[in-house]
N, CA, C and O atoms as a GROMACS GRO file, in nm:
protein
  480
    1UNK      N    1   0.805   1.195   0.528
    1UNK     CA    2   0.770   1.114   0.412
    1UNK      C    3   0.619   1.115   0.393
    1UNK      O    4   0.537   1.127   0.483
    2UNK      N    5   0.601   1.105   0.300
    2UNK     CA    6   0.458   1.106   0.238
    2UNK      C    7   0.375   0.949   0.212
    2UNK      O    8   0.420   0.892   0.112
    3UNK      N    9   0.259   0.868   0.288
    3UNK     CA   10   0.248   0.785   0.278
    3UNK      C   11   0.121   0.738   0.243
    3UNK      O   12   0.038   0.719   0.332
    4UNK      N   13   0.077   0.704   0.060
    4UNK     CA   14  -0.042   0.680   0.032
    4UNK      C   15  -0.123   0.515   0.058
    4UNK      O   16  -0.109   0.398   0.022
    5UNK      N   17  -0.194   0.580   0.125
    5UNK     CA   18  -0.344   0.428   0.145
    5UNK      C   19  -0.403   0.439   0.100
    5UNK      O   20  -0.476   0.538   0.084
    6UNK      N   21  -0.401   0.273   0.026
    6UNK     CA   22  -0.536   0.268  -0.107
    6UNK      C   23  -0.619   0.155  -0.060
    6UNK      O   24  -0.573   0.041  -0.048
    7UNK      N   25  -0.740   0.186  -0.035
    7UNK     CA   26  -0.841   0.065  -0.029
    7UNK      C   27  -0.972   0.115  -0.019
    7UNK      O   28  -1.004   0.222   0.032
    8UNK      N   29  -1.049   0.027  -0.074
    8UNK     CA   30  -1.179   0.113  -0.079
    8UNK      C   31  -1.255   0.088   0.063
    8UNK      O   32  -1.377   0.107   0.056
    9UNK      N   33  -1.227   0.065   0.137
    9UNK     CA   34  -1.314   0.009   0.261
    9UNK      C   35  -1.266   0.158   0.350
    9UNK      O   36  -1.161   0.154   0.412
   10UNK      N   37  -1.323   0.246   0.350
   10UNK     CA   38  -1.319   0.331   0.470
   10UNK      C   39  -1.293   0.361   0.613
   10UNK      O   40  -1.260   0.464   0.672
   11UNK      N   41  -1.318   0.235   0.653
   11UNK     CA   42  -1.256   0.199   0.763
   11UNK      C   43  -1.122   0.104   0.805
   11UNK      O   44  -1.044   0.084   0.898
   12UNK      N   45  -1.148   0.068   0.694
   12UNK     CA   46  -0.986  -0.011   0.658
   12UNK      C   47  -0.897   0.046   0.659
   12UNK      O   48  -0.805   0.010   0.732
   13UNK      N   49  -0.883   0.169   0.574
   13UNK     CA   50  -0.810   0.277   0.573
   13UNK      C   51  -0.775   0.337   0.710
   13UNK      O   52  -0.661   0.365   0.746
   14UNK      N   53  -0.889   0.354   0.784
   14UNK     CA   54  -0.892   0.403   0.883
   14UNK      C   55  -0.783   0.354   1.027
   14UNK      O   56  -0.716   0.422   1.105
   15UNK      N   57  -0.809   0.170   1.011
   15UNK     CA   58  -0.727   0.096   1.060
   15UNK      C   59  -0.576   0.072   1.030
   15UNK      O   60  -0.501   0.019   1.111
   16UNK      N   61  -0.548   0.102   0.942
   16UNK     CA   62  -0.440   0.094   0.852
   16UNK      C   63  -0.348   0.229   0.943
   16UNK      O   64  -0.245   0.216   1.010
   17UNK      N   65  -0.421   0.346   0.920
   17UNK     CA   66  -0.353   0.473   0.943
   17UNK      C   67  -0.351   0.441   1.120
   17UNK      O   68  -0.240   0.437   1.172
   18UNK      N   69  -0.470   0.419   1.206
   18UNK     CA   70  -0.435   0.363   1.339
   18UNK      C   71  -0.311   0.321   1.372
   18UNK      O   72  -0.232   0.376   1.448
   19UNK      N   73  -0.295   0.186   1.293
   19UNK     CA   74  -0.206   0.081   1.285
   19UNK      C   75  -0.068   0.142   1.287
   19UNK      O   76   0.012   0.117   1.377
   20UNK      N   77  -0.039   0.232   1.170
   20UNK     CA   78   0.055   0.294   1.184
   20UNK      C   79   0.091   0.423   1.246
   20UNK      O   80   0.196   0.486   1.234
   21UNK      N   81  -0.022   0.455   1.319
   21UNK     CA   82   0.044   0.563   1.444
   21UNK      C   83   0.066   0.471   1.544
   21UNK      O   84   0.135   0.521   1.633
   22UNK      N   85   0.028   0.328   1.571
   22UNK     CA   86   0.062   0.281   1.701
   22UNK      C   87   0.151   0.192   1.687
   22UNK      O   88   0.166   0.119   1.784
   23UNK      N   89   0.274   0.156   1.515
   23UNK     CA   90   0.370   0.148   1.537
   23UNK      C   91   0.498   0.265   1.515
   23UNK      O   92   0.618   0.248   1.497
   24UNK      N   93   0.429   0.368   1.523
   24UNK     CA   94   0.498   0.468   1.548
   24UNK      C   95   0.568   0.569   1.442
   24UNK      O   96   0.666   0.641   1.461
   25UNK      N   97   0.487   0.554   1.324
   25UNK     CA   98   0.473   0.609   1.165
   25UNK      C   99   0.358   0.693   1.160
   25UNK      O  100   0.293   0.696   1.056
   26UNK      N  101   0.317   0.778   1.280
   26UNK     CA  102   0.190   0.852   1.260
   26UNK      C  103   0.275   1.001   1.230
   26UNK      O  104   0.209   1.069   1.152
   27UNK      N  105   0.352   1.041   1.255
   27UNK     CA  106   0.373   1.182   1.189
   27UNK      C  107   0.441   1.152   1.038
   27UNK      O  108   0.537   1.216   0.997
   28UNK      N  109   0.405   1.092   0.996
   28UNK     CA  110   0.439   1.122   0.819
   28UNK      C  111   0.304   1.154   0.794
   28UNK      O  112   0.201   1.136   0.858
   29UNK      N  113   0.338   1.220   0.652
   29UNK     CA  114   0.180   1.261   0.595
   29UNK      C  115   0.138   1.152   0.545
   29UNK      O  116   0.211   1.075   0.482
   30UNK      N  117  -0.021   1.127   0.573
   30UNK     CA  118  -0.083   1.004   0.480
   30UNK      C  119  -0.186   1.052   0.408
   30UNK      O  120  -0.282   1.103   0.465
   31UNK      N  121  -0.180   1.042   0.291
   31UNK     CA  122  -0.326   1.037   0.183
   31UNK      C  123  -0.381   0.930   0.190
   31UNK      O  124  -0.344   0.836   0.260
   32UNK      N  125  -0.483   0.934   0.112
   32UNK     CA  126  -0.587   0.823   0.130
   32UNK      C  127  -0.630   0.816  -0.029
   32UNK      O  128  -0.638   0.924  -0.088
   33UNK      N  129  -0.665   0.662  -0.122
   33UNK     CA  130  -0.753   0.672  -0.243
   33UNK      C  131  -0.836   0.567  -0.153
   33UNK      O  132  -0.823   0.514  -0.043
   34UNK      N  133  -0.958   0.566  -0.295
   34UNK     CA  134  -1.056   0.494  -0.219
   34UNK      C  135  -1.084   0.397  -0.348
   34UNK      O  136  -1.166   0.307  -0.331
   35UNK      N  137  -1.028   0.408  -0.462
   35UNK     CA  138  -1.007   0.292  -0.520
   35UNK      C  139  -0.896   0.284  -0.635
   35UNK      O  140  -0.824   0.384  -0.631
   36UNK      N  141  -0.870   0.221  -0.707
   36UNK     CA  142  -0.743   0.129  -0.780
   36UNK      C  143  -0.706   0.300  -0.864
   36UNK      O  144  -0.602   0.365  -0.857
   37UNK      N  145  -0.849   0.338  -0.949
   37UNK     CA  146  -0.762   0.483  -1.032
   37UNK      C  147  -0.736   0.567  -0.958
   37UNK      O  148  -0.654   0.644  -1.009
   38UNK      N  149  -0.774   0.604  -0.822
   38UNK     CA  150  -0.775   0.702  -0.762
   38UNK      C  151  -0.626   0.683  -0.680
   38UNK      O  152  -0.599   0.773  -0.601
   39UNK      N  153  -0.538   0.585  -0.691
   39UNK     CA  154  -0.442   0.590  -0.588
   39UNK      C  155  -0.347   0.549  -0.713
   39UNK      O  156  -0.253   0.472  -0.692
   40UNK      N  157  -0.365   0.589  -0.814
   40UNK     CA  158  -0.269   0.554  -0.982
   40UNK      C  159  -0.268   0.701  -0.981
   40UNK      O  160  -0.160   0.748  -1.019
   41UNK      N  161  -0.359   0.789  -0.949
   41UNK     CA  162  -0.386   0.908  -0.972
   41UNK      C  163  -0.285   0.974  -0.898
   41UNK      O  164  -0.194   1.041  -0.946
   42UNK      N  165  -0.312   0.944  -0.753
   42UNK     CA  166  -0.264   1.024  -0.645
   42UNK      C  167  -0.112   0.968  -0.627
   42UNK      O  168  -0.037   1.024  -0.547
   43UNK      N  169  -0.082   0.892  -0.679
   43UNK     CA  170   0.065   0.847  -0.675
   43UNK      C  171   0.135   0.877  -0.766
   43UNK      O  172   0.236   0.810  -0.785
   44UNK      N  173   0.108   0.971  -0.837
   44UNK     CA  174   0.163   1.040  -1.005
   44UNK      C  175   0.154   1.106  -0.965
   44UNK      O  176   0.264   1.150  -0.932
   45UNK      N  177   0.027   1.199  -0.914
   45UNK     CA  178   0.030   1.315  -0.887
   45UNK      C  179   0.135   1.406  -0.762
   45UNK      O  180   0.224   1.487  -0.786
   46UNK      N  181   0.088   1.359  -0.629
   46UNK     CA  182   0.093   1.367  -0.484
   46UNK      C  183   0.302   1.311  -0.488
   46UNK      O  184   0.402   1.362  -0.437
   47UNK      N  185   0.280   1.181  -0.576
   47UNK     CA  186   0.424   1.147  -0.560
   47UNK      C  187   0.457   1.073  -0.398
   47UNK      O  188   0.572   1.087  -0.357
   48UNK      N  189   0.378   1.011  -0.326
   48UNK     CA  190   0.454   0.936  -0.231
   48UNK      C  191   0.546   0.881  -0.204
   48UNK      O  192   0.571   0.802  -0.296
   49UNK      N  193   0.635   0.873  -0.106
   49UNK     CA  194   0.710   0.799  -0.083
   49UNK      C  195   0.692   0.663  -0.066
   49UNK      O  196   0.794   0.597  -0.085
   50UNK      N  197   0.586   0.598  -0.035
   50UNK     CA  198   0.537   0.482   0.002
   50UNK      C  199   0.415   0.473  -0.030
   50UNK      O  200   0.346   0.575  -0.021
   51UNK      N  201   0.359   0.352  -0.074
   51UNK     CA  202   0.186   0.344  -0.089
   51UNK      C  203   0.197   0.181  -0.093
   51UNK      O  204   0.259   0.096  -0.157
   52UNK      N  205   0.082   0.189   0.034
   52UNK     CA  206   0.020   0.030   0.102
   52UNK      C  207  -0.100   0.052   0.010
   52UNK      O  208  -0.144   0.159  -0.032
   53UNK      N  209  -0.147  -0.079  -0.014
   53UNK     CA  210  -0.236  -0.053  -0.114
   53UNK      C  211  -0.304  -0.227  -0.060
   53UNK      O  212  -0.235  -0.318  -0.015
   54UNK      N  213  -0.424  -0.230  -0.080
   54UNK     CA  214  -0.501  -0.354  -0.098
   54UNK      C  215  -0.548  -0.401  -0.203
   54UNK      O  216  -0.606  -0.320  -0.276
   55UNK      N  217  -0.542  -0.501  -0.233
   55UNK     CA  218  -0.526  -0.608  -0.362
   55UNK      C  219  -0.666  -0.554  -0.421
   55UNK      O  220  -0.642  -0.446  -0.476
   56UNK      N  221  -0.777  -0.581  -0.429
   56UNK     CA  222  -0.911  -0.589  -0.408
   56UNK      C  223  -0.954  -0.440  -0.423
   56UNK      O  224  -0.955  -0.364  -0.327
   57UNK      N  225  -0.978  -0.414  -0.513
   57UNK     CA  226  -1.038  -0.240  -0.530
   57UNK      C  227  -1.114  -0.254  -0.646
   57UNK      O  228  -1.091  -0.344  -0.727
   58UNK      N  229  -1.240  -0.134  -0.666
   58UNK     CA  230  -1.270  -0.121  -0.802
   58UNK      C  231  -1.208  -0.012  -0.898
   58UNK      O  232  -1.122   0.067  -0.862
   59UNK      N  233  -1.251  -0.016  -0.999
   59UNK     CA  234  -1.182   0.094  -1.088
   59UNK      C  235  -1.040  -0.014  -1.170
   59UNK      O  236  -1.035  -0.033  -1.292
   60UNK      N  237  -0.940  -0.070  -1.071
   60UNK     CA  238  -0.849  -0.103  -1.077
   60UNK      C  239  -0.774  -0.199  -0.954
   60UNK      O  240  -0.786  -0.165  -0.836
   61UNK      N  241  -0.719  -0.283  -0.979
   61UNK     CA  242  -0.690  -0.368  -0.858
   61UNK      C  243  -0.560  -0.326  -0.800
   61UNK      O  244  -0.492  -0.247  -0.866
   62UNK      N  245  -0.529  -0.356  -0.718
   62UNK     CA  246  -0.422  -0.318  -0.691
   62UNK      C  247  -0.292  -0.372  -0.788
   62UNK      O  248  -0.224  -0.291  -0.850
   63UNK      N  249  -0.268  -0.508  -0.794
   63UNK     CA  250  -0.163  -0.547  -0.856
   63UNK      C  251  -0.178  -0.441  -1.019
   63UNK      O  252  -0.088  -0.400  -1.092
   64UNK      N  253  -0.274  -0.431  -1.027
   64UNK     CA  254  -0.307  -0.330  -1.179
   64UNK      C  255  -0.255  -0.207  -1.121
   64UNK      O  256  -0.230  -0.138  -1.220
   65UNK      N  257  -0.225  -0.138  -1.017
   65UNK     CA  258  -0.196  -0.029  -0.974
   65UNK      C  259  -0.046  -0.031  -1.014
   65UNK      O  260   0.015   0.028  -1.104
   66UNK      N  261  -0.004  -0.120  -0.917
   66UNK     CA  262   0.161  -0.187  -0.961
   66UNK      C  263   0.209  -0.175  -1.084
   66UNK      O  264   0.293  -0.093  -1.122
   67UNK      N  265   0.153  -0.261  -1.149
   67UNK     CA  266   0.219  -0.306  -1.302
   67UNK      C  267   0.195  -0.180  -1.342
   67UNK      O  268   0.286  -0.152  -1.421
   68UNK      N  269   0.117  -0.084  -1.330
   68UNK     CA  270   0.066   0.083  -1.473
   68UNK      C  271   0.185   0.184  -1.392
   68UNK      O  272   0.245   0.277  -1.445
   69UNK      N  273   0.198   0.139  -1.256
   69UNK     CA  274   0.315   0.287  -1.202
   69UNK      C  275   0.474   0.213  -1.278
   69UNK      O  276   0.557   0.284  -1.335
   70UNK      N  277   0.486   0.074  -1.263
   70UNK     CA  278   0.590   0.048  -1.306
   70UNK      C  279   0.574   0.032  -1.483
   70UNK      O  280   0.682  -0.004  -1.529
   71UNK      N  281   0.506   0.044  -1.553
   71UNK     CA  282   0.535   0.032  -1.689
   71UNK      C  283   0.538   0.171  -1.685
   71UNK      O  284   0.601   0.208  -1.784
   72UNK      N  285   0.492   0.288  -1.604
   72UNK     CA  286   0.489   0.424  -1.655
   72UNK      C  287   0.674   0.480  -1.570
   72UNK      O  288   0.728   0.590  -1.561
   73UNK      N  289   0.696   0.403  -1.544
   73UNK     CA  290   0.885   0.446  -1.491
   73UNK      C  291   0.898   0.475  -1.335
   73UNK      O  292   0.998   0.489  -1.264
   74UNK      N  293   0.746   0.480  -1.302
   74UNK     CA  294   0.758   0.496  -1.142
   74UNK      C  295   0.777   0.405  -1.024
   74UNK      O  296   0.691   0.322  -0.995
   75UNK      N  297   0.895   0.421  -0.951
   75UNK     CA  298   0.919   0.310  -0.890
   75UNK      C  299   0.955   0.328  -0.693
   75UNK      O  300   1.044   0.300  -0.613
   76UNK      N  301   0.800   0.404  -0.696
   76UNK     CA  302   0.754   0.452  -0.599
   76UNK      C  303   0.793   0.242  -0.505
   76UNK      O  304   0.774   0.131  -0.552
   77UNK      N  305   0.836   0.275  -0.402
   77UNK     CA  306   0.803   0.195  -0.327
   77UNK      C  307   0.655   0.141  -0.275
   77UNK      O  308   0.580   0.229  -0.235
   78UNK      N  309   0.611   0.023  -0.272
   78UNK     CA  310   0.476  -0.043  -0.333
   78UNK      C  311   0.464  -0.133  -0.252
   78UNK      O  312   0.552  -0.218  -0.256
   79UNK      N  313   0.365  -0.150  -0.158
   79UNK     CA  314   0.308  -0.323  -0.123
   79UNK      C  315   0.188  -0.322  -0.107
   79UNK      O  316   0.110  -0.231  -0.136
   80UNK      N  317   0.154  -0.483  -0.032
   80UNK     CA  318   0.043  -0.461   0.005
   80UNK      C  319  -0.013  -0.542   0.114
   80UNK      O  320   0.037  -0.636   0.177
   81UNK      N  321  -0.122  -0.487   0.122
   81UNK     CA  322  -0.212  -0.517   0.297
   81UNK      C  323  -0.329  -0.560   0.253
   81UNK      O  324  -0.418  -0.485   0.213
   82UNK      N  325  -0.333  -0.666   0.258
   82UNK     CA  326  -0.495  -0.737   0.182
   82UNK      C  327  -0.537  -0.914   0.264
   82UNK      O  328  -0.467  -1.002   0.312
   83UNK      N  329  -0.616  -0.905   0.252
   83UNK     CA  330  -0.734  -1.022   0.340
   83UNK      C  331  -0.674  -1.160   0.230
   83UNK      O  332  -0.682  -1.280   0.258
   84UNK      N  333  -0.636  -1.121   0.146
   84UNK     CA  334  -0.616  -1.248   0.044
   84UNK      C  335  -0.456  -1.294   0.020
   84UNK      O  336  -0.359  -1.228  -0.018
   85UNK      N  337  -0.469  -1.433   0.056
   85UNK     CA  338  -0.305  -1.483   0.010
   85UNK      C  339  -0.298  -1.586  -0.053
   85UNK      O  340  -0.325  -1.683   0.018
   86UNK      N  341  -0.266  -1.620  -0.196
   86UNK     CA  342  -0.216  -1.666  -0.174
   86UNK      C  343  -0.089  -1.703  -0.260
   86UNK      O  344  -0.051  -1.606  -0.327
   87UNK      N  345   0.002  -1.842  -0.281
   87UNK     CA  346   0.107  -1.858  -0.362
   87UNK      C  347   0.105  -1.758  -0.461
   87UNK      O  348   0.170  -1.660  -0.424
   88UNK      N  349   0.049  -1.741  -0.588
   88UNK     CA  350   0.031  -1.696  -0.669
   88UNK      C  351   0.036  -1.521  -0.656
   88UNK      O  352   0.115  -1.462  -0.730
   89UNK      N  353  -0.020  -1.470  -0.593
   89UNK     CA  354  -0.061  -1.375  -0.547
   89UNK      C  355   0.044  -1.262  -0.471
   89UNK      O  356   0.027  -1.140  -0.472
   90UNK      N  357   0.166  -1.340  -0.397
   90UNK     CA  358   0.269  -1.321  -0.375
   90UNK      C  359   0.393  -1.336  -0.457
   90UNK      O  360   0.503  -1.280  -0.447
   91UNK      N  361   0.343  -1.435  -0.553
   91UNK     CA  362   0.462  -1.414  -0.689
   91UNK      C  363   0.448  -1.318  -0.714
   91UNK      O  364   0.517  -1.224  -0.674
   92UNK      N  365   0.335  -1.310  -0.805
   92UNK     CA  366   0.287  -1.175  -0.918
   92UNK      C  367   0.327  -1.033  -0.825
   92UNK      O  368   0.382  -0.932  -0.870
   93UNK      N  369   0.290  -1.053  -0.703
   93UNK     CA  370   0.354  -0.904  -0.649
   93UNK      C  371   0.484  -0.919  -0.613
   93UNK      O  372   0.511  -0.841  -0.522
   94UNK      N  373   0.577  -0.987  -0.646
   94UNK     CA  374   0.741  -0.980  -0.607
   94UNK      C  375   0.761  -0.959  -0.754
   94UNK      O  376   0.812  -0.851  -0.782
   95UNK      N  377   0.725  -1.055  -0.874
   95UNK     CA  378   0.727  -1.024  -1.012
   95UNK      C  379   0.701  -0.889  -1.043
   95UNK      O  380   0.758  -0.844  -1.142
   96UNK      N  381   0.609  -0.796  -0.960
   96UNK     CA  382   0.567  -0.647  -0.998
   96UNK      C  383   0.669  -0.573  -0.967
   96UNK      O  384   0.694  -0.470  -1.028
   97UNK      N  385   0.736  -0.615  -0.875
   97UNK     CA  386   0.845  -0.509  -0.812
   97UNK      C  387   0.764  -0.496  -0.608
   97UNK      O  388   0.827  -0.459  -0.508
   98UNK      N  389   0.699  -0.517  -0.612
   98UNK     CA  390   0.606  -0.509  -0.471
   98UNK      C  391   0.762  -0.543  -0.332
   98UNK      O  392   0.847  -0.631  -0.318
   99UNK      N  393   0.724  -0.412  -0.258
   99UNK     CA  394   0.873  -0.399  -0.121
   99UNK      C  395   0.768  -0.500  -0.012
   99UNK      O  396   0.841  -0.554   0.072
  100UNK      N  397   0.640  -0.533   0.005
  100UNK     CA  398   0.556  -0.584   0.115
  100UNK      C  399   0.448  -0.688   0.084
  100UNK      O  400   0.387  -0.688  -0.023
  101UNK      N  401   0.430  -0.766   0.170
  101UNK     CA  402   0.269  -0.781   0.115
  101UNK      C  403   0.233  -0.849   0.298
  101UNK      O  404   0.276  -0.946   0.361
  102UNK      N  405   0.175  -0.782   0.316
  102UNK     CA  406   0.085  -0.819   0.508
  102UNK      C  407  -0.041  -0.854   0.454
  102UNK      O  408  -0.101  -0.809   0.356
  103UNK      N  409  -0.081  -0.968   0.558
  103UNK     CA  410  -0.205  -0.986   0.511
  103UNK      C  411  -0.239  -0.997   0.672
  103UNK      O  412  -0.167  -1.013   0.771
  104UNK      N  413  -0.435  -0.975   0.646
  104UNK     CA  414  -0.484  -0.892   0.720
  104UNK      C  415  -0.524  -1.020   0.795
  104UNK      O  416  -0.534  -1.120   0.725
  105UNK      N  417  -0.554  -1.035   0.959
  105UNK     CA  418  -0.545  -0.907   1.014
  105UNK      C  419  -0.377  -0.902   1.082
  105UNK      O  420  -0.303  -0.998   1.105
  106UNK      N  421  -0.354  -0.775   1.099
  106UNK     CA  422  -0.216  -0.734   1.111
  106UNK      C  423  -0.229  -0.678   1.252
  106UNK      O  424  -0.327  -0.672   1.326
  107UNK      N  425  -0.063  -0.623   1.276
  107UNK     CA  426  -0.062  -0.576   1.411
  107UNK      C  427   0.036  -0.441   1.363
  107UNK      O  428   0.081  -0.416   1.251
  108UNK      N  429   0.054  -0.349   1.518
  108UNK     CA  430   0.167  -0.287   1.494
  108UNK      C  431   0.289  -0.334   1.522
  108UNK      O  432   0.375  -0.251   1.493
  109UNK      N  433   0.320  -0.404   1.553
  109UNK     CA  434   0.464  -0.496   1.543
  109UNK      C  435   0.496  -0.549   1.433
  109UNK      O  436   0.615  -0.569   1.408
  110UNK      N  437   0.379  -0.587   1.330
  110UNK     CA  438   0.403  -0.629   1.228
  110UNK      C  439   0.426  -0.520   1.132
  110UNK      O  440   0.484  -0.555   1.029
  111UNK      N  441   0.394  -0.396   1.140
  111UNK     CA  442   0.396  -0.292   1.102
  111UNK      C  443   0.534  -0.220   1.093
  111UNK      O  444   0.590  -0.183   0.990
  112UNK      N  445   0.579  -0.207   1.237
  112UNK     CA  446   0.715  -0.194   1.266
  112UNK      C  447   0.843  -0.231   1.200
  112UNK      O  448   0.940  -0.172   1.152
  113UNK      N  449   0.788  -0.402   1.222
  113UNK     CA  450   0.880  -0.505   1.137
  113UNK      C  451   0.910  -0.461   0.976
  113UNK      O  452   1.019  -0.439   0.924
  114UNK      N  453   0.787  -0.458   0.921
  114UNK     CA  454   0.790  -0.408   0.742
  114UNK      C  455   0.847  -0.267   0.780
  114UNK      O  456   0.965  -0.242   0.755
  115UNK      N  457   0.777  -0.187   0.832
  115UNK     CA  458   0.817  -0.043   0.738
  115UNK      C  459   0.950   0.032   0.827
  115UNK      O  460   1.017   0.108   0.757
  116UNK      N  461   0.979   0.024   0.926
  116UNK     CA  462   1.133   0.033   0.979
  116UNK      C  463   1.205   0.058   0.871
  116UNK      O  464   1.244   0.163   0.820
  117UNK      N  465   1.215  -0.040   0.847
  117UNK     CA  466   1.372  -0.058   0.712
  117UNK      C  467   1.379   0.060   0.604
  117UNK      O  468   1.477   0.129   0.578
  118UNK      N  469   1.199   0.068   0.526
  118UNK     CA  470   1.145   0.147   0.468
  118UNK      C  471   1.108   0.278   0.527
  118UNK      O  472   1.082   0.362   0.440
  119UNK      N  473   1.097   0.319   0.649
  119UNK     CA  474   1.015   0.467   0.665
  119UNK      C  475   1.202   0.525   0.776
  119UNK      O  476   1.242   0.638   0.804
  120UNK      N  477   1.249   0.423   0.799
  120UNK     CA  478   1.340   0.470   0.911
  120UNK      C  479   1.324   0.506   1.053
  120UNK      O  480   1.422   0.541   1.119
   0.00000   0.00000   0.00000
């Protein structure tokens, strides 16, 4: 499976992809955007199976990532991994269609827990 990470923090990313080789999702392929158009881009394009994405990007936010793949028919499996929670914030991404939302900081157990169901 093919698995896109969107966040502009470079090392976030970095942790993210860690995270998920040490719950045991490191041989899928992972791309990387580094902000909101660039992972609208690469998820049209590239076509992932999955894309973790963080709320908080420029260009485009994440939940803006959401709502433009789902008004454009794509219903790429979607969540997200972001420092920010709250009520609201977790509506609007269940309202988007959103399969996740972890907020940071995370573990690989917690990792496990979400994407199991999703990566198999």
């Amino acid at each position: 499976m093919k698995i896109l990470i969107a966040d502009d923090s470079r090392v976030m990313r970095q942790i993210v992809v860690r995270t998920l080789r040490q719950a045991g999702f490191g041989d899928h392929d992972l791309i990387e955007a580094a902000d909101g158009q660039e992972a609208f881009d690469k998820t049209t394009s590239e076509q992932p199976d999955l894309v973790i994405s963080d709320w908080n990007m420029p260009q485009m936010t994440g939940i803006e990532v959401l709502r433009q793949l789902r008004a454009a028919g794509n219903s790429v499996k979607f969540g997200f991994v972001t420092s920010e929670c709250t009520p609201e914030m977790k509506t609007a991404a269940e309202a988007s269609g959103s399969a996740f939302f972890i907020v940071k900081p995370f573990t690989a157990e917690r990792f496990d827990e979400v994407f199991a169901p999703i990566l198999g």
